[in-house]
N, C-alpha and C positions, 0 to 999 in steps of 0.2 A: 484611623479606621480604614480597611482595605474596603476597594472597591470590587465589587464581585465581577468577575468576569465572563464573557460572553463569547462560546462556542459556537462554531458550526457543527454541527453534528455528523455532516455527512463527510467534512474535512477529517474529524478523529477516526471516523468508519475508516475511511480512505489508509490513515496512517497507518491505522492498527495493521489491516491487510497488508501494507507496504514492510509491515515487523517480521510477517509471518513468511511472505514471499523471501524475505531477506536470509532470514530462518532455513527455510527448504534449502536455498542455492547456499548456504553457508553447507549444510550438512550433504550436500549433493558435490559439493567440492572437493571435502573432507574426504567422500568416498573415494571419488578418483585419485587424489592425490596420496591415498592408502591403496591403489595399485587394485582398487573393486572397480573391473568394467561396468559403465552403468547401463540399465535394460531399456530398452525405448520408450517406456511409460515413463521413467526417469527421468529420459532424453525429455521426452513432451512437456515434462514437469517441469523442467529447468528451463525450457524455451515459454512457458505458461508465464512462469513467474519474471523472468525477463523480460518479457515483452510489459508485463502490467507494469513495472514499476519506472521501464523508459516512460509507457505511455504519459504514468501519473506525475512523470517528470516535467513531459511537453506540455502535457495542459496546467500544470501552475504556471511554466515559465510564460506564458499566453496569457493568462490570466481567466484561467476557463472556468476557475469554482470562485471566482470573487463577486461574481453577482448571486441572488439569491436560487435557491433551488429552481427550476420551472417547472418540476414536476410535484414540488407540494412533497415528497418523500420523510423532508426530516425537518427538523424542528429547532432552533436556534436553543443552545441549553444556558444557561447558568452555572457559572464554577462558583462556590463560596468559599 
């Protein structure tokens, strides 16, 4: 019998976002390297998602989401 397993909630929020930022700069690379200038809302885009996914880098490597929430936000889930 497996034992069900136990999420952080706001850790999965976290990754998902980290898929999506991963996503943009994939497709924001693509552009340039097909020779498409990109326009500055592009730029901001590309600097947006860089910066969140160093940030979410520094605070794991710190240890900054392994205590629990302090804002009460999310709720520890259940995988079965």
């Amino acid at each position: 019998m497996t034992t069900p397993k136990v999420i952080d909630a706001r850790d999965a929020w976290l990754d998902g976002i980290c898929l999506q930022a991963e996503e943009v700069l994939t497709k924001l690379k693509h552009r340039e390297v097909s020779g498409i200038t990109l326009n500055q809302s592009e730029k901001n885009m590309a600097e947006l998602c860089s910066a969140y996914l160093y940030m979410r880098q520094i605070c794991k490597e710190y240890g900054l989401f392994d205590s629990d929430d302090p804002f009460n936000l999310f709720n520890k889930e259940t995988l079965h």
